[in-house]
C-alpha positions as CSV (number, residue, x, y, z in Angstrom):
1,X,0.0,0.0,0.0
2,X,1.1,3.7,-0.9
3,X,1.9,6.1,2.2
4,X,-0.8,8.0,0.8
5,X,-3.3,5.4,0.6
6,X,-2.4,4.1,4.0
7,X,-3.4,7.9,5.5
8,X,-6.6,8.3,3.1
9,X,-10.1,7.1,4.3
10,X,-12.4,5.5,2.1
11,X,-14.8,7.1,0.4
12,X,-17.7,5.9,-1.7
13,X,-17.3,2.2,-3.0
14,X,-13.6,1.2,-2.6
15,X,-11.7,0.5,0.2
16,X,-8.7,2.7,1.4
17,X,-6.0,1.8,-1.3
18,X,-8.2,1.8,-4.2
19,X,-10.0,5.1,-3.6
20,X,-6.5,6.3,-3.5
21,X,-5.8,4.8,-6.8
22,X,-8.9,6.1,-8.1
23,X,-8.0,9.5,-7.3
24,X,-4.9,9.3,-8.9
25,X,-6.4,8.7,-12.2
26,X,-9.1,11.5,-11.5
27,X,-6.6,13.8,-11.2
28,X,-4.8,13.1,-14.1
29,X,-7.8,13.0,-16.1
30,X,-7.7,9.1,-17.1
31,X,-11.0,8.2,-18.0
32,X,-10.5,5.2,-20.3
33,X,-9.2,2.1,-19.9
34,X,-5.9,2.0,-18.9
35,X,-3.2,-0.6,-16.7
36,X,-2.0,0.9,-13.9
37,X,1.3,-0.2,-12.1
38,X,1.8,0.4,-8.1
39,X,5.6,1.4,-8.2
40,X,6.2,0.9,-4.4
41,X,4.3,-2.2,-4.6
42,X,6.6,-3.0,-7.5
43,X,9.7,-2.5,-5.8
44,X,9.2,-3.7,-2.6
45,X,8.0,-6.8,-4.6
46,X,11.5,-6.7,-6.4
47,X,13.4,-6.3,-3.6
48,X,11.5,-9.9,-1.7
49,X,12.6,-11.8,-5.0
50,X,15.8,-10.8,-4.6
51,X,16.1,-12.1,-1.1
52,X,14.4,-15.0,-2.3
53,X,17.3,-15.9,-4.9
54,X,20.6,-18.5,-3.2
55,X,23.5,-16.7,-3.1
56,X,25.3,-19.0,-5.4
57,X,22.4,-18.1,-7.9
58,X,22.0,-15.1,-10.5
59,X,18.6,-13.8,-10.9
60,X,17.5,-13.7,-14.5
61,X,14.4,-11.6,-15.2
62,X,11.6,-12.7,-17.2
63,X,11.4,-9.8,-19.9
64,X,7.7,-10.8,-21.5
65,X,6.7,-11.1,-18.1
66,X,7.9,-7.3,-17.5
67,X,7.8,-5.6,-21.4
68,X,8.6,-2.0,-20.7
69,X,11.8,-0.4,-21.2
70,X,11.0,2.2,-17.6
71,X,10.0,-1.2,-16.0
72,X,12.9,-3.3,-16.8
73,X,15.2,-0.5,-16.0
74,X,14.0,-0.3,-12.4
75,X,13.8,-4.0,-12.2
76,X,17.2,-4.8,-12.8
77,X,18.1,-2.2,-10.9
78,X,16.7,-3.0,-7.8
79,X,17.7,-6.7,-7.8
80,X,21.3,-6.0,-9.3
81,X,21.3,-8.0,-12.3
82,X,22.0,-8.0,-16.1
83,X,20.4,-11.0,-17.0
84,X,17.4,-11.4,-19.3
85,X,15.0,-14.4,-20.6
86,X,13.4,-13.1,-23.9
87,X,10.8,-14.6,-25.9
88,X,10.2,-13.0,-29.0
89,X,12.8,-11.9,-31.7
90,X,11.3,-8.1,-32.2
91,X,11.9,-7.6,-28.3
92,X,15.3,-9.0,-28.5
93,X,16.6,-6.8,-30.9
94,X,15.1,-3.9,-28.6
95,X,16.3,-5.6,-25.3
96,X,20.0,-6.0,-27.0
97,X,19.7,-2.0,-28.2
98,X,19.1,-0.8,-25.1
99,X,20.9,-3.6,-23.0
100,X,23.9,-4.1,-24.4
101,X,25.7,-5.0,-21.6
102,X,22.7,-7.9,-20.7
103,X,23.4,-11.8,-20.9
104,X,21.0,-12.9,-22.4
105,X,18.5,-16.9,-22.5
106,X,16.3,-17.4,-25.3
107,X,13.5,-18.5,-23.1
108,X,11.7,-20.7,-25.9
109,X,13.3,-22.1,-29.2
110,X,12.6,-20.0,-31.6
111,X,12.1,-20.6,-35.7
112,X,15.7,-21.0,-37.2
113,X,14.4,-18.0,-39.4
114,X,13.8,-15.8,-36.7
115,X,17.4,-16.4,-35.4
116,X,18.6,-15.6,-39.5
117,X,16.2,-12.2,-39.1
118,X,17.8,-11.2,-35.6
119,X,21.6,-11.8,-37.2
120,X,20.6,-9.8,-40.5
121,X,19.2,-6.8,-38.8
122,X,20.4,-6.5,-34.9
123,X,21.2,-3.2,-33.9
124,X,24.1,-1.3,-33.8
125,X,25.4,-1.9,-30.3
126,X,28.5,-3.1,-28.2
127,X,26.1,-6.1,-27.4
128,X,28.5,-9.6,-28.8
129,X,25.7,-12.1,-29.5
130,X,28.8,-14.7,-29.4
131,X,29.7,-14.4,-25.6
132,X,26.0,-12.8,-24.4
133,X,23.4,-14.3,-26.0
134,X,22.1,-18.4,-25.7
135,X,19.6,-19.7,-28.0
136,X,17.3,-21.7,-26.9
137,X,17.7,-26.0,-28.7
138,X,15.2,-28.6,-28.3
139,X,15.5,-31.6,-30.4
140,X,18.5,-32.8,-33.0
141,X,16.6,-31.1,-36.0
142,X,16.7,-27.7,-34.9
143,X,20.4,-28.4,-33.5
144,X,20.8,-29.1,-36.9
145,X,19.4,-26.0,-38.6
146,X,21.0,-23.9,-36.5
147,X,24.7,-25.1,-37.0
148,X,23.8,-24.3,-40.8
149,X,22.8,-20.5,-39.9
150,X,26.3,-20.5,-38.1
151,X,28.5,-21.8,-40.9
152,X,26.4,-19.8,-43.3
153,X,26.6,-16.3,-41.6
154,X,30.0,-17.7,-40.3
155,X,29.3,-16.8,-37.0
156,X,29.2,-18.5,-33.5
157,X,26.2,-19.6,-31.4
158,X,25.5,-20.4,-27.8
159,X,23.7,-23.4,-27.5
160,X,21.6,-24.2,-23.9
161,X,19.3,-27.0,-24.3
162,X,15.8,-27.3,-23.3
163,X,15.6,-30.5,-21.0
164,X,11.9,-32.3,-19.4
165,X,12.2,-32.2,-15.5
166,X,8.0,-33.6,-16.0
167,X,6.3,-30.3,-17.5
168,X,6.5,-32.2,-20.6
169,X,6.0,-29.3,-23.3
170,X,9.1,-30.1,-24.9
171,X,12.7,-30.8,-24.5
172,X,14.9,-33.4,-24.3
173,X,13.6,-36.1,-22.2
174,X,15.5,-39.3,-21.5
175,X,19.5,-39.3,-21.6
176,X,20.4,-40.8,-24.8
177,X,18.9,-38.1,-26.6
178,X,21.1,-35.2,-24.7
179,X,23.9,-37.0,-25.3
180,X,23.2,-37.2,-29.4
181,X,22.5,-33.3,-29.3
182,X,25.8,-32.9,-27.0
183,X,27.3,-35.1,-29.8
184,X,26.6,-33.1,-32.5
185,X,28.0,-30.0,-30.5
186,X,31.5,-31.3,-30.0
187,X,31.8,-32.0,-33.5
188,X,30.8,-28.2,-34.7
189,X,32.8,-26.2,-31.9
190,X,34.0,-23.4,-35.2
191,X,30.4,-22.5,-34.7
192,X,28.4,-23.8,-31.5
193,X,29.2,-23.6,-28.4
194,X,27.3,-25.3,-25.6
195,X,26.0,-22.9,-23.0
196,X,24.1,-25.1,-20.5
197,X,20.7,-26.1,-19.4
198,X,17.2,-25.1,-19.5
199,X,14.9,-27.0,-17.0
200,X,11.6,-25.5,-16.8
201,X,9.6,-26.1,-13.3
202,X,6.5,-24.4,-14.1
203,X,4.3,-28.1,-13.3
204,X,5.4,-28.4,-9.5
205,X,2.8,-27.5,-6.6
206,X,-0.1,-27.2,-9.6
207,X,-1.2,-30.9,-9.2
208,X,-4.2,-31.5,-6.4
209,X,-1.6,-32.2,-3.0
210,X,-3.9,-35.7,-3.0
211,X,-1.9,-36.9,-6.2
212,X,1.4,-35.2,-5.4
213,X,2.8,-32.4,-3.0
214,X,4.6,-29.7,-3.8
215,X,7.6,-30.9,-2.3
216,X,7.6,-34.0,-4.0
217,X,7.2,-32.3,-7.4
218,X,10.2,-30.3,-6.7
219,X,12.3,-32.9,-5.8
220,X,11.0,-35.1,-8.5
221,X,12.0,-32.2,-10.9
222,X,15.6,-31.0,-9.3
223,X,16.4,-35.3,-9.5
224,X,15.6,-35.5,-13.3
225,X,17.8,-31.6,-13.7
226,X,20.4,-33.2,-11.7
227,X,20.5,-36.2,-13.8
228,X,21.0,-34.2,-17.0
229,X,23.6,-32.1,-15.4
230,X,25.6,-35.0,-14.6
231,X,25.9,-36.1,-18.5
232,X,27.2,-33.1,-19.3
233,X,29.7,-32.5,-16.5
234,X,31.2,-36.2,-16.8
235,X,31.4,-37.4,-20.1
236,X,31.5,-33.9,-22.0
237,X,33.4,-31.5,-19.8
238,X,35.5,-30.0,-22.8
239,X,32.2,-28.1,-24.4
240,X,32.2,-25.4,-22.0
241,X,34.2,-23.9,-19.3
242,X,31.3,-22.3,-17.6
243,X,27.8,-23.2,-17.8
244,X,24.2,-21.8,-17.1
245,X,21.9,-24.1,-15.3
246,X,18.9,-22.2,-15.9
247,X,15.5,-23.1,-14.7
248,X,12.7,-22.1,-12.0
249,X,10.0,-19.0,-12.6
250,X,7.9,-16.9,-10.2
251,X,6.3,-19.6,-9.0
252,X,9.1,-21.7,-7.9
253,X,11.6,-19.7,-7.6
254,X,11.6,-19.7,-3.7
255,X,11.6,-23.2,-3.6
256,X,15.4,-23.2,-5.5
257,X,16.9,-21.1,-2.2
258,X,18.0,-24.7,-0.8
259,X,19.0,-27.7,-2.5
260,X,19.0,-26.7,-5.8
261,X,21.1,-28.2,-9.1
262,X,20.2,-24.0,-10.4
263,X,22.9,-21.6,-10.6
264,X,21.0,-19.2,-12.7
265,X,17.1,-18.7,-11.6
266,X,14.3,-16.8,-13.9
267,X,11.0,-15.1,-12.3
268,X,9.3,-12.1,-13.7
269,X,5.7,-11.7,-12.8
270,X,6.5,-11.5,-9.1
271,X,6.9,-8.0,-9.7
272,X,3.7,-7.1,-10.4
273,X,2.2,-10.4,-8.7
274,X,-1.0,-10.8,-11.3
275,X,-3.8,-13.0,-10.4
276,X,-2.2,-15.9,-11.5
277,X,0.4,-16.1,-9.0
278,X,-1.8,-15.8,-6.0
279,X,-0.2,-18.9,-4.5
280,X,1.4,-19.3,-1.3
281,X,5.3,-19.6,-1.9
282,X,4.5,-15.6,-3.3
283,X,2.1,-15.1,-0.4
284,X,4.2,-12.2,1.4
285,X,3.7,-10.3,-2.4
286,X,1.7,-7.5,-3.2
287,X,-1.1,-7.3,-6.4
288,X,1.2,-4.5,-8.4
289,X,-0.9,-4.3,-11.8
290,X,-4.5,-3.7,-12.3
291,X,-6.9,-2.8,-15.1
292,X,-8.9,0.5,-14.8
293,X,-12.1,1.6,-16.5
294,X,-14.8,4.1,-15.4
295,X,-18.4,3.2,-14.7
296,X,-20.7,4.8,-17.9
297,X,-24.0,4.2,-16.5
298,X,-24.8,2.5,-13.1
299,X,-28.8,0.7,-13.2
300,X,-30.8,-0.3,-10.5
301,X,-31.7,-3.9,-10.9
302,X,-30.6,-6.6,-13.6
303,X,-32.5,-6.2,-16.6
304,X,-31.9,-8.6,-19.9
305,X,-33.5,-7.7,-23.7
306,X,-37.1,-9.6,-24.1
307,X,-39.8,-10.1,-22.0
308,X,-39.9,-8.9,-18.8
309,X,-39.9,-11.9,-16.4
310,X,-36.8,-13.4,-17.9
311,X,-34.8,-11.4,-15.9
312,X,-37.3,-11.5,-12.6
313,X,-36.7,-15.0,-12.8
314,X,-33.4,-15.2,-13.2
315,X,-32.5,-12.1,-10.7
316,X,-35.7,-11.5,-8.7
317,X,-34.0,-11.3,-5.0
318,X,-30.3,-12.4,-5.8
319,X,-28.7,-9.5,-3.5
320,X,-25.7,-10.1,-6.0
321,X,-27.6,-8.7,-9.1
322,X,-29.1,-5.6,-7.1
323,X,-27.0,-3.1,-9.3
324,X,-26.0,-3.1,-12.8
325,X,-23.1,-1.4,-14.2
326,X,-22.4,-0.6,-17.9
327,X,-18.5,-0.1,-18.0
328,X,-16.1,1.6,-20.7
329,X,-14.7,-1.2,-22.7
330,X,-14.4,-5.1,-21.3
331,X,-13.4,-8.4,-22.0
332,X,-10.0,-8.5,-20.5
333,X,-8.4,-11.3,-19.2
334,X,-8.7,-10.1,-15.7
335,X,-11.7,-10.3,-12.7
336,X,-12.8,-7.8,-11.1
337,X,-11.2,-6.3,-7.8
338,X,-12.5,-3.2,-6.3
339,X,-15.3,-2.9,-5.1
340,X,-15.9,-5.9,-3.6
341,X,-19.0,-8.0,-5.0
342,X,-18.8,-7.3,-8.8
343,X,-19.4,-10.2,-11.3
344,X,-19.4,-10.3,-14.9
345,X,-22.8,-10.9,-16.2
346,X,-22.4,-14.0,-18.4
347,X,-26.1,-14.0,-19.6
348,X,-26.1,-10.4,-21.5
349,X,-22.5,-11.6,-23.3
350,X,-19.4,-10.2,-24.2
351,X,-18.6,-7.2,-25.0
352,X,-15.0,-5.4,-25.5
353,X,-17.0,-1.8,-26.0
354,X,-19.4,-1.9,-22.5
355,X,-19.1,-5.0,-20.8
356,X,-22.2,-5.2,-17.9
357,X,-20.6,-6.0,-14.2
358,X,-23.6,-6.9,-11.7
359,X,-22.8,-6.1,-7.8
360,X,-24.8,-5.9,-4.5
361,X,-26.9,-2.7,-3.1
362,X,-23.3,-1.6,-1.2
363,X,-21.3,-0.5,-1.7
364,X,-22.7,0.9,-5.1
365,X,-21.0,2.4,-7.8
366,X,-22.2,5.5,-9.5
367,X,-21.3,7.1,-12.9
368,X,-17.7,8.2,-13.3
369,X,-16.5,6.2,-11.2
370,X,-13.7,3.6,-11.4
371,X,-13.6,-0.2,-11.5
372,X,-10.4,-1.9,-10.4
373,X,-9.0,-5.6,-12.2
374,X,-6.9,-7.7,-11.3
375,X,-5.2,-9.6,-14.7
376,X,-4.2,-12.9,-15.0
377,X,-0.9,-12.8,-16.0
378,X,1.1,-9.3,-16.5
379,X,2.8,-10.1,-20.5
380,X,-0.3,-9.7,-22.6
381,X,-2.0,-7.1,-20.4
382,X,1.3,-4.6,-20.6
383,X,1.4,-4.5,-24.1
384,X,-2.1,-4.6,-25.1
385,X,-3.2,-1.0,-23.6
386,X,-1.3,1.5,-24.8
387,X,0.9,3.5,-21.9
388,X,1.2,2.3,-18.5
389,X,-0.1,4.8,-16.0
390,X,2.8,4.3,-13.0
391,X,1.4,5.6,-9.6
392,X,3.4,6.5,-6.5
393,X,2.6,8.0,-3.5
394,X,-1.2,8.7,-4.5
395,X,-0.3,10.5,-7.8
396,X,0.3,9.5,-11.7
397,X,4.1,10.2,-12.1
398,X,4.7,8.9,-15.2
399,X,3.4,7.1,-18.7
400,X,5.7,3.9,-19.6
401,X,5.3,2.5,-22.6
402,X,5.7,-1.3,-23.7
403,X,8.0,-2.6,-26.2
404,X,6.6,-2.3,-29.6
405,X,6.9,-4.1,-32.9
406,X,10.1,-3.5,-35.1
């Protein structure tokens, strides 16, 4: 919570810290839909996931989980590291233009001709793609196809291989087939160069804790990383001096501080702590990004198109229909936050231009005013809705905006 929130009283339908949120955006005279970041819920978030990182591990921050420039800067910042996963070729070429002192993961494989694209038109910069920059391999094929970009543009690659510790979207999943793609690497060393290891955790605590705990997934997942890591080290020690073991996310991250085969950990949406990550190793967390939109016309009842006593039978007495509320724009991924009691009506259908929320009798919203959501997940929501309005201390202080398309 803001100081300023903390010393405001609530007035009207919101509680403390959303009334002061509200008039934020009053003030500055935001009257559409717009995300809205908390900064000093942002940076006391970043400052908990640095304290949630092992010593003997580097943070590496998730950039599609955290796509603007102003946002990234203060991120990196605060938790004192140079080390991005990126996701998408046009925000690579912006992250190594602006970041050219980064290291850098390819946090999916990417298309061999995206690769060819990001070689034939990267930036001018100091940024070496040779010693800063690890692509992202997955099976012998695209091992394959990338060794021919290399000896075509005569260049060098870093090579970190995707491995299955039981999310099963991909990867290499039994040992035999890392050691044919750690094969083909010693035998190209003019142009790859093998980087490491990319175990992504994402599966572990998501299961019921009837059919497995999330202790058990983690150590089920850290055994199979380990067992991977031990291929690599033993029988292929000569490929690199130095590796990455890369692997964790937001959701796991904390579970890595002890007994971990990481040295290099990714998280992102911490940060900003979207809906999604409401789970209990981020409990301590605050909600950082929200969706805004004022209330264009606030109706007593619930009232659907045809006859009459459709709608008396399906509302007549439900306290939760007592007020409608026609909002500016809709269909977000998001649910709604502030006030308390709003539901999206699913009966009148969706609508991106004035959704319908229905809530109780109180608190009740009246024209003009605002509606707070919370978003599922922070990548899509940041780029999707033009510039970021950043509060602080009860005010709008600045307008960040995503990374585009180049």
């Amino acid at each position: 919570m803001t100081s300023s929130a903390s010393q405001t009283s609530a007035s009207g339908p919101h509680d403390a810290y959303f009334n002061t949120l509200q008039q934020a955006l009053h003030h500055a005279g935001i009257a559409w839909p717009s995300v809205v970041i908390d900064r000093a819920r942002m940076r006391r978030n970043a400052v908990r996931l640095k304290n949630l990182v092992a010593p003997t591990a580097r943070l590496r921050l998730v950039e599609k989980s955290l796509p603007v420039p102003a946002l990234l800067d203060e991120a990196m910042a605060l938790t004192g590291t140079r080390a991005l996963m990126v996701f998408h070729e046009p925000q690579l070429r912006q992250v190594v233009q602006r970041y050219p002192d980064s290291d850098l993961l390819m946090g999916k494989p990417m298309p061999v001709l995206a690769a060819q694209h990001f070689y034939r038109h990267r930036p001018d910069s100091s940024f070496d793609p040779a010693r800063q920059l690890q692509w992202l391999i997955d099976t012998p094929a695209r091992l394959q196809e990338y060794l021919q970009l290399a000896r075509g543009q005569d260049i060098k690659l870093r090579v970190n291989i995707e491995i299955d510790v039981g999310l099963h979207r991909g990867g290499v999943a039994d040992p035999s087939a890392l050691r044919a793609l750690l094969d083909q690497l010693r035998k190209a060393p003019g142009h790859l160069e093998f980087s490491g290891l990319m175990g992504y955790d994402a599966h572990v605590g998501k299961l019921p804790s009837l059919l497995e705990s999330r202790d058990v997934g983690f150590a089920k997942a850290a055994s199979m990383y380990r067992a991977f890591q031990a291929i690599a080290r033993a029988e292929f020690p000569e490929l690199a001096p130095t590796l990455c073991w890369n692997g964790a996310g937001s959701p796991t991250v904390a579970l890595h501080r002890q007994d971990s085969p990481l040295n290099d950990v990714s998280a992102g949406s911490a940060l900003l702590k979207p809906l999604e990550f409401d789970i209990q190793p981020l409990a301590e967390f605050e909600p950082a990004i929200f969706v805004t939109t004022p209330v264009l016309k606030a109706q007593h009842g619930t009232r659907l198109p045809g006859p009459s006593w459709l709608s008396k039978l399906l509302y007549s007495g439900r306290a939760s229909r007592a007020r409608s509320y026609f909002i500016y724009g809709g269909g977000w991924p998001a649910e709604p936050a502030s006030p308390a009691g709003l539901v999206l009506n699913k009966q009148f259908g969706l609508s991106f231009n004035q959704s319908i929320l229905n809530g109780p009798h109180a608190p009740a919203l009246a024209v003009n005013d605002s509606v707070f959501f919370r978003p599922y997940q922070s990548e899509g929501t940041l780029l999707h809705y033009g510039p970021i309005r950043v509060i602080d201390d009860g005010q709008v202080v600045d307008e960040w905006l995503p990374f585009g398309e180049i």
